[in-house]
N, C-alpha and C positions, 0 to 999 in steps of 0.2 A: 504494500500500500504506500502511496507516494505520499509523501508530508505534506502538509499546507505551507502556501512560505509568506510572510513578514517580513517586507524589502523595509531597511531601516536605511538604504542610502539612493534615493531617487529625486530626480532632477527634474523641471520642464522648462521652459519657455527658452527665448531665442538668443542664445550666446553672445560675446563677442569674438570669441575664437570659435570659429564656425567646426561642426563633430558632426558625424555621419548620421544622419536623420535625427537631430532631436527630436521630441515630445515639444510642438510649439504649445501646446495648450493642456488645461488640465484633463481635456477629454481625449488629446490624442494619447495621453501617460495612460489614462484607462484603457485603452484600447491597446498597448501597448503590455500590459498586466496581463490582459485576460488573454490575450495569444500565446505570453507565455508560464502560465499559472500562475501568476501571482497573485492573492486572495488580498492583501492589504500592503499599502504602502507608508512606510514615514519620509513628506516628500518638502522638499524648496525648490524656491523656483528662483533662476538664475538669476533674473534683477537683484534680487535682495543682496547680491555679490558685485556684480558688472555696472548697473547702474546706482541704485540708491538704495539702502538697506530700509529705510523708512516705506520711503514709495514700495519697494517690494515685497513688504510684510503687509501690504493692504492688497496689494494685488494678488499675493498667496492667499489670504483668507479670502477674498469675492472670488476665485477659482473654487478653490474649495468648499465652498458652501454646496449643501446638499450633498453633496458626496462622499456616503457613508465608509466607505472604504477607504479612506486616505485620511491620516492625520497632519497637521501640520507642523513645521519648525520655524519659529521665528528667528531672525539673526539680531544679534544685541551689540549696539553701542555704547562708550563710556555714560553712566548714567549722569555724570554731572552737564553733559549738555542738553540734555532734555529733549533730544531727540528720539526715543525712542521708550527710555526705560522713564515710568510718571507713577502716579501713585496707584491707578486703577491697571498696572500691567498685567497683574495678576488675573487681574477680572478678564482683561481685553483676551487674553491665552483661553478662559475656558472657555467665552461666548463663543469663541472661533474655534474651537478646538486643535487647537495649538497646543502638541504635549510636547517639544521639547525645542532646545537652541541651540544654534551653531554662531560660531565666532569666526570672524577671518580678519584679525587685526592687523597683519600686516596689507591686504590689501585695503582695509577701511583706516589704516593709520593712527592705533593707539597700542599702548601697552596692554596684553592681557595677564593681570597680576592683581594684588589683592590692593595695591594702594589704589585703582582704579575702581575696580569692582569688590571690591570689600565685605559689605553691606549686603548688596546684591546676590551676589554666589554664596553669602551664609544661607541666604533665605532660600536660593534656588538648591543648595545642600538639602537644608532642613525639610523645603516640599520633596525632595526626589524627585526636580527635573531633570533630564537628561540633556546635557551638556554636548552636541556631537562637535567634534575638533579632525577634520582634514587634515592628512601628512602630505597632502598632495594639490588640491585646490588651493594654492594662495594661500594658507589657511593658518600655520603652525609650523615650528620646528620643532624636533623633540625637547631642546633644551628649554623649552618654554611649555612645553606639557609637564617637563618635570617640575618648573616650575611653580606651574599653576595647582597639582597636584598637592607638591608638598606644601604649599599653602591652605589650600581645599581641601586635605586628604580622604575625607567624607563624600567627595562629590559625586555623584552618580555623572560619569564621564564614556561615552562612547567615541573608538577612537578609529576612525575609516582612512581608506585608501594606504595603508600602513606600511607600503613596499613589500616586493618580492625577495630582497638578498636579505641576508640574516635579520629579518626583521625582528626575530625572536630574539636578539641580544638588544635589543631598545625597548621590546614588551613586555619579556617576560618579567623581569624586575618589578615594572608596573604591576601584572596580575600579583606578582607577589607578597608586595609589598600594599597596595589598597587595595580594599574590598569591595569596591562598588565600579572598575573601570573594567570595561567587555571593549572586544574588538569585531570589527565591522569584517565578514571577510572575502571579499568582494576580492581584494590582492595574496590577501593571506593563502587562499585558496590556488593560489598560482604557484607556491612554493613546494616544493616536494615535500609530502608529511607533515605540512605546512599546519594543518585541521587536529590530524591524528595525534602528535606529539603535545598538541598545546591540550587539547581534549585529556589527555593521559597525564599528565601534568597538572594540570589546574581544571580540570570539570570542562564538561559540555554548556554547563551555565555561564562561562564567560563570553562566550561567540553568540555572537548576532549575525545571523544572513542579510546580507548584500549586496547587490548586484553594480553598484555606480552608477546605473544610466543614466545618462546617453552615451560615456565615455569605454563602458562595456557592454557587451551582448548579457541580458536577464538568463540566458537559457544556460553562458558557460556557466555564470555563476552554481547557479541551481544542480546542473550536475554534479559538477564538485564535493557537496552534498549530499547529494543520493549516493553517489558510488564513493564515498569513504567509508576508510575501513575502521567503521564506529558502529557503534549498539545504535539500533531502531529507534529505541528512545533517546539515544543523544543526537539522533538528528533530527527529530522532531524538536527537541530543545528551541536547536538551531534555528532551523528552521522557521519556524511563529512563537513557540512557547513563552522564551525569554525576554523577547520585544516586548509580547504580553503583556508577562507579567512587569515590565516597567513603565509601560503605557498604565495599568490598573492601577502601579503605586504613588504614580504622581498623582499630589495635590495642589488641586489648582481651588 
């Protein structure tokens, strides 16, 4: 029986680095799902990166409205300019069903660290929202995940596009060392035993499926998956479980 899958790293609308058919819309991403099973998605939409991180956190939620199958991710700025992060943010994340956030500080140009977000990240700690940080979109270096980590060390943190060479000597430490940070494995899965060894080491509860799109095909990912050499139940984990169960624990 094939798993259900829980894409925790999906994109849409129109780049500026042009990639082999995006999803321009949130109904072509649908359509793009159901061709290749994807039962639910945790998605952003590339404005909130390329053009304006405000502007495209309103344009992620008026896509997503009505559409039960797709949660959103808002992207957060320093909150002392008031562009994004106010006192009703809280509110604005459940009306829109927004469960979790991504950072790309060096492409929107601030510090990601606690003199900045201080305040902010205790609280986004203390609801267990989830934090997703790119090693590959503009997004982070690790020396600034360790960073933010050892600061945070609580934070419910997903960490996507993670590289394919020994990525496990920048991760593993992380699994090891905090209890609340999973890996996206969308690259990981490109690695030889990439899945099996981190599985066997640190639990099936640490990995989240998926896929990058538009930057990868949904379908390799998902293989990857089925045909590891893991227990049935730890690829159902993978699969939709853990996403889940971290979509259910946040408090918004």
């Amino acid at each position: 029986m094939k798993p259900t899958f829980f894409d925790a790293n999906l994109c849409f609308g129109r780049p500026i680095r042009t990639v082999y058919q995006p999803a321009k819309t949130a109904a072509d991403l649908q359509r793009v799902m159901a061709h290749a099973g994807i039962a639910k998605g945790l998605v952003w939409h590339v404005a909130q990166r390329d053009y304006a991180a405000s502007d495209g956190n309103r344009l992620l939620a008026k896509a997503l409205a009505g559409r039960k199958n797709m949660y959103g991710c808002w992207v957060i700025l320093p909150p002392q300019t008031d562009e994004i992060i106010t006192p009703d943010f809280f509110r604005r994340m459940q009306r829109n069903r927004i469960m979790a956030l991504r950072a790309f500080p060096d492409y929107h140009r601030y510090l990601l660290n606690r003199v900045v977000f201080g305040k902010f990240l205790d609280e986004v700690t203390e609801r267990r929202i989830p934090l997703l940080l790119s090693l590959e979109k503009s997004s982070v270096t690790w020396p600034v995940v360790y960073q933010i980590l050892a600061e945070f060390p609580n934070l419910t943190c997903i960490l996507c596009d993670i590289g394919i060479w020994n990525s496990d000597r920048f991760t593993w430490p992380l699994l090891e060392t905090y209890p609340n940070v999973f890996l996206e494995t969308s690259l990981l899965s490109l690695e030889d035993g990439g899945i099996e060894e981190t599985v066997a080491r640190y639990g099936a509860e640490r990995l989240l499926f998926g896929s990058n799109f538009p930057e990868r095909y949904p379908e390799g990912a998902m293989l990857a998956i089925q045909h590891a050499a893991i227990p049935t139940a730890d690829k159902k984990k993978i699969a939709s479980a853990n996403l889940e169960g971290l979509i259910q624990g946040a408090q918004l």
